[in-house]
N, C-alpha and C positions, 0 to 999 in steps of 0.2 A: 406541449410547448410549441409554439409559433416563432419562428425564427425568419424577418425580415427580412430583406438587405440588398437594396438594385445593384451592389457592387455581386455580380454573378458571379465571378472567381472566391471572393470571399468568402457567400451564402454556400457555395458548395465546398468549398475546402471545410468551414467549421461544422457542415454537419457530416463528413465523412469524420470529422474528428470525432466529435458527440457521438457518433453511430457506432464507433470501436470503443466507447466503454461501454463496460462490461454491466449490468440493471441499472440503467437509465431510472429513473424515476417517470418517465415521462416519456409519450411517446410525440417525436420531432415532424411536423409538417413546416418546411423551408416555402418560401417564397421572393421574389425576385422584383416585384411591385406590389406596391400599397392595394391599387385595385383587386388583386387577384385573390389579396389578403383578407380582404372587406365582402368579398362574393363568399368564399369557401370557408370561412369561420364564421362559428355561432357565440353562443355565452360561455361557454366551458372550459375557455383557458385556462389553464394554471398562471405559465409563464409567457408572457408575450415580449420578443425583445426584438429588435428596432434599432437601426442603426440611426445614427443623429441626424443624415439628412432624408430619411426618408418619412422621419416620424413628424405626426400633423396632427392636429386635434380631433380627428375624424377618429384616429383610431381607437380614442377615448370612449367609443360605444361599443366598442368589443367586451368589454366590463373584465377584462382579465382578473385575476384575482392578485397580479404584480404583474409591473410592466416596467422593462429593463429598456435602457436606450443605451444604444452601444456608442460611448461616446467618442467623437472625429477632434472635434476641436479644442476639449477639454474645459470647457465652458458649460456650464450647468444651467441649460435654457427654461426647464421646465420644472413647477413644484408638480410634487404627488407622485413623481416616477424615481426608478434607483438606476443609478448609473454606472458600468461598466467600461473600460477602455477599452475600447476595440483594439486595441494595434499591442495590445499584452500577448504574452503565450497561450496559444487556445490553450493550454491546460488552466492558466491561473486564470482565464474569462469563468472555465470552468466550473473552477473552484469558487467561484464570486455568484454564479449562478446557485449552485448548490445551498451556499450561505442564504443568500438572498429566497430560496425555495423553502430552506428548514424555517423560516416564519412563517409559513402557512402549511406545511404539511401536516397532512394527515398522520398522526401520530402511531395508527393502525398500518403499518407499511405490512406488504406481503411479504409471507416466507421467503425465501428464494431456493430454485431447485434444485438446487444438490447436497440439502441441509440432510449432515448425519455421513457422508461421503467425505471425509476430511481426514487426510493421515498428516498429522506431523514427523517433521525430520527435524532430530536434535542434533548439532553439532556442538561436542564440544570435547576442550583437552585440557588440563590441567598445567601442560607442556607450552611454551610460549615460543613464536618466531615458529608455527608450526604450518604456516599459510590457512587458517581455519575461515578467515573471513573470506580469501579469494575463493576458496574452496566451496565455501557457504552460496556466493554469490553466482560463480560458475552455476553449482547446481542449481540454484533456485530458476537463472537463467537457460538453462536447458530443458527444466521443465516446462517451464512458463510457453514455450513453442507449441506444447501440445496439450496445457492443462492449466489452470487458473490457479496461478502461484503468486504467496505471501512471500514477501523477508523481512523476519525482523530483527534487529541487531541488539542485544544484550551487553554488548561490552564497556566497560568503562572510559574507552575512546576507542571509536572504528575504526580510526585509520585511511580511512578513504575519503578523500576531499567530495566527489560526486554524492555519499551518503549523509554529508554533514548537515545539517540546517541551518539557514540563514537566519540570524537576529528576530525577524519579522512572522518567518513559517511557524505552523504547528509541528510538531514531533509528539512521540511518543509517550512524554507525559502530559501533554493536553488530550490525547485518548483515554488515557487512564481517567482524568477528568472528566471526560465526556460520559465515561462508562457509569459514573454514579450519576450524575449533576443532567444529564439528559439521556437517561438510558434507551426510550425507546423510537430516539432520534439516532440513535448510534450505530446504524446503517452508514445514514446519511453522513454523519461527521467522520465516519472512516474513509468513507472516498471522497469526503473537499479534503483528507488532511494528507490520502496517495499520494505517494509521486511514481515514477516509471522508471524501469530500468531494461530497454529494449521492452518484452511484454510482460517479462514482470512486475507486480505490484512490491513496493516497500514502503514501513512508515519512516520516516526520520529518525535517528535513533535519538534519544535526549541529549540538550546542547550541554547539558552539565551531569558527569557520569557520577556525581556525588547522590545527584535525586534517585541512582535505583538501589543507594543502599536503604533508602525511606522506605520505598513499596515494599508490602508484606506479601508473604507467598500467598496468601488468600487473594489479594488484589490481581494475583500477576495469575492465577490459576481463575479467577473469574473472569479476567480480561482474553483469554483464550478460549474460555467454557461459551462466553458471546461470540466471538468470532467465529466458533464453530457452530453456535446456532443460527448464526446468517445464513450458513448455506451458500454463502460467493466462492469457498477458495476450494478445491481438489487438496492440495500440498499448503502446508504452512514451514518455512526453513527458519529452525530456532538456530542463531547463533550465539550460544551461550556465554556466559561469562561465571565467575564466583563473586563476581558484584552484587549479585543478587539473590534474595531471599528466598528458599521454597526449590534451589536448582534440584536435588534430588528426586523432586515431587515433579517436576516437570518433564528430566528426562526419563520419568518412569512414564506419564502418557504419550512418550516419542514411540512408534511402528519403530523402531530403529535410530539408535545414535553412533555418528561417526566420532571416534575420538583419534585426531591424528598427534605423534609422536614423533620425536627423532633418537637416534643411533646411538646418543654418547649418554654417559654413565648418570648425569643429574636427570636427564630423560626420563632415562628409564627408573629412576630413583622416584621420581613426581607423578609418574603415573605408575608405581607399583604401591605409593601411598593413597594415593584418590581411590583406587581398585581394593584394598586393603578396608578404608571407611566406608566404602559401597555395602561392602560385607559388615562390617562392623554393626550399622547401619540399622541393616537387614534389607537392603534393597541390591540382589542378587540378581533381581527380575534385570534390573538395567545393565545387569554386568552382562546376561544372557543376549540381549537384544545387540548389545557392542558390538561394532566391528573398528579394530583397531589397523592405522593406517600411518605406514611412513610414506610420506610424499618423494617419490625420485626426483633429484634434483633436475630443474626446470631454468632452464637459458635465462627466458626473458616473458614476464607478462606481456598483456599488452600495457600498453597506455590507455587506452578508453575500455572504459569496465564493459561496455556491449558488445566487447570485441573475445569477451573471455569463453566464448561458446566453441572459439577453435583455440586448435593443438594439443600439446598434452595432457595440458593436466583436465580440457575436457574430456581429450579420448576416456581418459581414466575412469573419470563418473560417469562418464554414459553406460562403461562396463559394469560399473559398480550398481548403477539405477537397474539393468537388469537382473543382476545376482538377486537384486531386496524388490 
């Protein structure tokens, strides 16, 4: 990908962005004028993008295989090229690239290398107002500092305005979509559908918590069985729910599931029946791998969910990531 743009602060700012995610599709040669453009590229672009005033008809002999114009004025000057707003969030430029790339890509994408290298983390509790989602998010966030971390939320409403999806976004069940309907595209539509949370990765979780009583645990157990043969994540952080179909099946491929709980008598009543059908079940394996967790009461979160890597209730997981 060829990335244009005389605006110098620009060109450099979005390809330090581009450069900190994580398999690129493509590797980025930036430049600052047209000429330098037209010297040092040959036939083999993929993408060639171009801010709206630097692009000219010359660069039509580059023969890119897509040529994006990053658009200034919002004016649609030229046929044959796709057009991106410049002045969006480099994420969603990003994401529009991506898009814009899945119509020509090679459908033979590479491995990626740390495929088979994948431990999920299950969280979940039967026990409700148990702080499982900050919980969930903390860790997946403390990870993500030093390791290529998922989160993905199961619940029938998250509860956190930052993880919600907006009208327009993908979420969670357009992956699932993606997963039969373009399977070995399905690299690429999981990272236009990322969003970030500090450096972790998460998908949206579904805007309506009705769709996850549809998916079959077959669906939800192949959607994870591909994720883990990309090869992109170290940690995947399951926050579970009973919304969903197949949970026993899933917290049985968790390395470990935290199940937190509190003090008072229906508590302990809901999780001595969950732990009771675990067994019933015959899935004892899950009961073994538990670690069961009362949260000490905590002042005050933060306000902004990136901000959950301090204080206590981090202190706590980072001890707890050691122990497992």
């Amino acid at each position: 990908m060829a990335l244009c743009d005389t605006e110098e602060e620009y060109a450099q700012l979005m390809t330090e962005f581009l450069k900190k995610s994580r398999e690129l599709p493509w590797k980025i040669h930036t430049y600052t004028s047209v000429q330098e453009l037209m010297k040092e590229e040959g036939g083999s672009l993929s993408l060639l993008v171009v801010s709206e005033s630097a692009y000219g008809e010359e660069l039509q002999k580059l023969e890119a295989l897509r040529t994006v114009v990053l658009s200034e004025s919002g004016v649609m000057k030229w046929e044959g090229v796709c057009y991106v707003d410049k002045y969006r969030q480099a994420e969603d430029v990003l994401k529009e690239l991506f898009q814009i790339y899945m119509e020509i890509a090679d459908t033979r994408l590479p491995r990626l290398k740390n495929s088979g290298n994948i431990t999920f983390i299950g969280n979940y509790s039967p026990v409700r107002r148990a702080m499982q989602t900050s919980f969930s998010l903390t860790m997946g966030q403390i990870l993500a500092k030093e390791h290529a971390t998922l989160y993905l939320n199961f619940e029938h409403y998250a509860g956190i305005p930052e993880l919600r999806p907006d009208i327009q976004s993908s979420d969670m069940a357009d992956l699932l979509y993606f997963l039969k309907a373009d399977k070995e595209r399905f690299g690429l539509r999981l990272r236009s559908i990322c969003k970030h949370m500090g450096n972790m990765d998460y998908i949206p979780p579904m805007k309506s918590g009705q769709n996850l009583l549809t998916v079959t645990a077959s669906e939800w157990a192949a959607l994870l069985q591909r994720i883990e043969e990309l090869g992109e994540y170290e940690y995947v952080i399951l926050d579970l729910s009973e919304s969903m179909q197949g949970l026993f099946e899933i917290l049985r491929g968790c390395k470990v599931v935290f199940t937190l709980t509190q003090e008072d008598r229906i508590a302990r009543s809901k999780l001595l029946q969950y732990e009771q059908l675990l067994a019933l079940y015959e899935y004892e394996d899950v009961l073994e791998k538990t670690r069961r967790l009362r949260i000490p009461q905590i002042q005050r979160l933060p306000e902004n969910m990136e901000q959950l890597t301090r204080g206590d209730l981090a202190v706590l997981i980072k001890d707890l990531l050691k122990e497992v």
